[in-house]
Structures are given as C-alpha cells and as structure tokens.
Residue frames as qw, qx, qy, qz and C-alpha x, y, z in Angstrom:
[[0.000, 0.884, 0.467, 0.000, 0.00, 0.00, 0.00],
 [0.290, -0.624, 0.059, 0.723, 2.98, 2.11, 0.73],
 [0.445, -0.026, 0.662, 0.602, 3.85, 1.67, -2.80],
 [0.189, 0.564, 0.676, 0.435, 1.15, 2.56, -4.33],
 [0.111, -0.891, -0.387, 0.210, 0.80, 5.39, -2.63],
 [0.447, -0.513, 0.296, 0.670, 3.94, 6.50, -4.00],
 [0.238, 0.214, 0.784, 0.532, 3.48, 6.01, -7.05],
 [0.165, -0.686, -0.604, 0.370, 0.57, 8.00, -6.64],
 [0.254, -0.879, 0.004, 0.405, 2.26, 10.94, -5.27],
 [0.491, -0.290, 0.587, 0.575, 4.90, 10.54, -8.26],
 [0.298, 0.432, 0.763, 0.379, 2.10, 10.83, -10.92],
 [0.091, -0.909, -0.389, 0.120, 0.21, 13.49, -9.26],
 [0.332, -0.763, 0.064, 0.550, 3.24, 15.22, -9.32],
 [0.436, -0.085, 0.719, 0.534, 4.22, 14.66, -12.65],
 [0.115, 0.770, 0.626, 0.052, 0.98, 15.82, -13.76],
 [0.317, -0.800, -0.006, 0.510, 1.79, 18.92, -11.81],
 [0.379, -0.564, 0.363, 0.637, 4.95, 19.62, -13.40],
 [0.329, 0.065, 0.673, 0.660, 4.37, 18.69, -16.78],
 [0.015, 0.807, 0.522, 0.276, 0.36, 20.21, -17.74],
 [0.053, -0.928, -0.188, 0.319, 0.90, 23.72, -15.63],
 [0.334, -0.442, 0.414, 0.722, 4.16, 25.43, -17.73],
 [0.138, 0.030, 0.781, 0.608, 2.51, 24.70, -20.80],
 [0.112, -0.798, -0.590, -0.052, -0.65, 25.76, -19.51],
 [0.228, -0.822, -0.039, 0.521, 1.14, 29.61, -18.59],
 [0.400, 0.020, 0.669, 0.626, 2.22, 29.49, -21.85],
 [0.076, 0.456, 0.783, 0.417, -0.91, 29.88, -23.19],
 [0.203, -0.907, -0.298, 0.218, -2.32, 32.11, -20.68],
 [0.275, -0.548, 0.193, 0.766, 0.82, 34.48, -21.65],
 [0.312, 0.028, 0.623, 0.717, -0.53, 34.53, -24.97],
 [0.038, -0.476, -0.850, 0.221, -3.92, 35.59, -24.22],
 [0.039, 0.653, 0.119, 0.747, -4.98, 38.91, -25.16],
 [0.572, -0.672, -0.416, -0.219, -5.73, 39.22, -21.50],
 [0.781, -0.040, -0.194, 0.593, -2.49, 38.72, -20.22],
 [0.400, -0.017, -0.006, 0.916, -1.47, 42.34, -20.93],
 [0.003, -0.705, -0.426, 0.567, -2.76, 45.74, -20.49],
 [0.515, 0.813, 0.042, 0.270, -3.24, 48.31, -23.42],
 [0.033, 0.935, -0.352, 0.032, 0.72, 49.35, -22.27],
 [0.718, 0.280, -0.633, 0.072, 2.04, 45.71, -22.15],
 [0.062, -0.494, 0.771, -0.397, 2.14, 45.23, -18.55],
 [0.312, -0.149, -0.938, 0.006, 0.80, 41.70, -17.03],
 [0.325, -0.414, 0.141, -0.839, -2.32, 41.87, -15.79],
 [0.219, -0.464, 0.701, -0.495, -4.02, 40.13, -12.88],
 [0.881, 0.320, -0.031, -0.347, -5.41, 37.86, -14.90],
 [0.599, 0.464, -0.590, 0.277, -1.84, 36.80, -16.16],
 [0.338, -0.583, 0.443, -0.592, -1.06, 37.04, -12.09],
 [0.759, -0.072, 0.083, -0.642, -3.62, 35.18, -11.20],
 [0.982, 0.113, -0.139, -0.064, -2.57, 31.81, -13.05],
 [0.495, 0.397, -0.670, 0.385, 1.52, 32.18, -12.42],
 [0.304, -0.474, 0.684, -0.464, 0.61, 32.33, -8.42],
 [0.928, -0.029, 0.152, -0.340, -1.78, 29.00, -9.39],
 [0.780, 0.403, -0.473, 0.075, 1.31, 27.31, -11.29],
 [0.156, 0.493, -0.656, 0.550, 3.80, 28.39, -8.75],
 [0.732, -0.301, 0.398, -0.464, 1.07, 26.81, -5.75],
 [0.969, 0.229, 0.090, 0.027, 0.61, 23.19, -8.30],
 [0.589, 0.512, -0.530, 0.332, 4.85, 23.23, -8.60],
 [0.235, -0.584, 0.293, -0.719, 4.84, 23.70, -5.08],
 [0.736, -0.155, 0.372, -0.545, 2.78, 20.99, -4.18],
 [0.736, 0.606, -0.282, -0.108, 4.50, 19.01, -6.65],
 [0.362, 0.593, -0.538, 0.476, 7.74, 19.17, -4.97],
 [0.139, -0.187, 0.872, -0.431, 6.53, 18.00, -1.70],
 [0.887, -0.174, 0.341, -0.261, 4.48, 15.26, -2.78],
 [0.840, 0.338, -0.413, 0.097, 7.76, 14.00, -4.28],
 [0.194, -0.466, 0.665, -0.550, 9.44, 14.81, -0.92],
 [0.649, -0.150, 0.433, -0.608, 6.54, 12.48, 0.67],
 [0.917, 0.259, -0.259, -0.156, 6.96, 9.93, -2.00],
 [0.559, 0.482, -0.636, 0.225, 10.56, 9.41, -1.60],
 [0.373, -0.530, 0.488, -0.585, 9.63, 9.69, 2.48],
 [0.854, -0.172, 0.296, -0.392, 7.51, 6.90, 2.22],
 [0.733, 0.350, -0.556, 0.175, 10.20, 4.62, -0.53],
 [0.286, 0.485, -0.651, 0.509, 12.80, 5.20, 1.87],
 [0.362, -0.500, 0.484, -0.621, 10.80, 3.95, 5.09]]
C-alpha cells in the first residue's frame, strides 16, 4: 500500500509539473495577459501564483513519495 501510494504521489506530481508550464504558456498569450501598455495583468497574475502553488505541491508530494520509498 505504501507503494502505491507513491506512485501516486509521483504521478500526481508529474501531472503537476508537466500540464501547468505549458498551460502559462498559453495564458501568456492571451490577449488578456497584458494591459493596453504591455504590462501583465491580474489575470496573467492570477494563473503564475496557481502554477507556482501546483509546482509547489508538486515538490513536496515528491518529498513524501521518496519519504515513504525510503521507510
């Protein structure tokens, strides 16, 4: 059960890491993104603090994976 629970956490992250970057991509392309003077708006904001949260969480549920391998 450990195992799988790694494995799990290893996917979920993986998920994580691979779908959000490539999802801020897109959102930088967005007509939204920018203001009529080009600056980012909180729209653009908005999704980098959501990536940065889902990389975040990413990173320690491989922490928690490797916690549980290693016990």
């Amino acid at each position: 059960m450990i195992a799988f629970a790694a494995v799990v956490l290893l996917l979920g992250a993986l998920f994580n890491v691979v779908a959000w970057p490539r999802f801020l991509q897109r959102i930088a392309a967005d007509p939204r993104a920018r203001d009529e003077a080009g600056r980012r708006t909180t729209f653009f904001r908005v999704h980098l603090v959501l990536m940065l949260i889902a990389l975040t969480i990413a990173a320690a549920s491989v922490v928690a994976a490797v916690g549980l391998l290693a016990s």
